[in-house]
C-alpha positions as CSV (number, residue, x, y, z in Angstrom):
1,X,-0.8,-9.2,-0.3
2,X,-3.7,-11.6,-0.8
3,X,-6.4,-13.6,1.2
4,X,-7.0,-17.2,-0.2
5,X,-10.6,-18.0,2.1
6,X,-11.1,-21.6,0.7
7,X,-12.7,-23.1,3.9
8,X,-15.5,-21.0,6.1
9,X,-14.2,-19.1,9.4
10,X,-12.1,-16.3,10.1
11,X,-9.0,-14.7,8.3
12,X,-7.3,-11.5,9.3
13,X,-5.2,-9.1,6.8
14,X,-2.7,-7.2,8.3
15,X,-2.8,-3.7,6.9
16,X,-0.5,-2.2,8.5
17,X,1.8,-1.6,5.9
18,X,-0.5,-0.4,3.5
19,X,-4.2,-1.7,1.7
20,X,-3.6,-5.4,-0.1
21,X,-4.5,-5.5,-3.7
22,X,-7.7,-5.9,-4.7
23,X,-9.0,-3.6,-1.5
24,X,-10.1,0.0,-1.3
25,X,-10.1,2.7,1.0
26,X,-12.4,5.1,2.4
27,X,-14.0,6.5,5.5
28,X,-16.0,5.7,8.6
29,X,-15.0,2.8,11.4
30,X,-13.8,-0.6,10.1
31,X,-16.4,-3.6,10.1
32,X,-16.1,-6.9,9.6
33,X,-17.6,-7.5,6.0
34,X,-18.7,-10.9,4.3
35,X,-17.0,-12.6,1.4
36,X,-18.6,-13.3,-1.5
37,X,-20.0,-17.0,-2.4
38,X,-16.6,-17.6,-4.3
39,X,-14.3,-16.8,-1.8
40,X,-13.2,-13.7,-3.3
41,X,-12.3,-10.6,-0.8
42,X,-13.6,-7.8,-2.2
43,X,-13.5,-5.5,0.6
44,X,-13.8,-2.2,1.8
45,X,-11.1,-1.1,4.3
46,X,-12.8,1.9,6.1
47,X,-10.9,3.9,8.3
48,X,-11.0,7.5,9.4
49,X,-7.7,8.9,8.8
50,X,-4.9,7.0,7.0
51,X,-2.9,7.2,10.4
52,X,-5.5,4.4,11.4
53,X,-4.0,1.7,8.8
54,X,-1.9,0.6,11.4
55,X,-4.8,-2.3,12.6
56,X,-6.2,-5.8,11.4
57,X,-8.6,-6.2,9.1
58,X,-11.2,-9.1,9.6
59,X,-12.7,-11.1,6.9
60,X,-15.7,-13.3,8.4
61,X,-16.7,-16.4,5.9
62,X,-19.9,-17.7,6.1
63,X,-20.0,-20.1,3.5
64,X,-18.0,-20.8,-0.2
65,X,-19.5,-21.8,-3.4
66,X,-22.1,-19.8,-5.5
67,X,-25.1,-20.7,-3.6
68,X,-26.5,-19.5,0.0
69,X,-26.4,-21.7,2.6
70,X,-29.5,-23.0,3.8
71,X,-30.8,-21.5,7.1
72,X,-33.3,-24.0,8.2
């Protein structure tokens, strides 16, 4: 499974059969995370038990491209 984010907003992965490629696991509560400036998920899925894959993931996308948006 794979995420193309090539416009700002929201995506979702459904992990419910398992983490995509290119993701990792480990503990604590899940959080939205922020992709990187070139739209690449690299993510970490956290969850407390792998009984809890069963859930979506959300990837929030505040800008593309290799430089930060300007917050004025």
């Amino acid at each position: 499974m794979s995420i193309e984010c090539t416009t700002v907003g929201i995506y979702t992965v459904d992990i419910s059969s398992g983490v995509p490629t290119g993701y990792t696991w480990s503990t604590d509560n899940v959080e939205a995370v922020i992709v990187d400036g070139q739209g690449t998920p690299t993510v970490t899925i956290e969850s407390t038990s792998d009984a809890d894959v069963a859930f979506n993931l959300t990837i929030v996308v505040d800008y593309l491209g290799g430089d930060t948006p300007d917050t004025e």
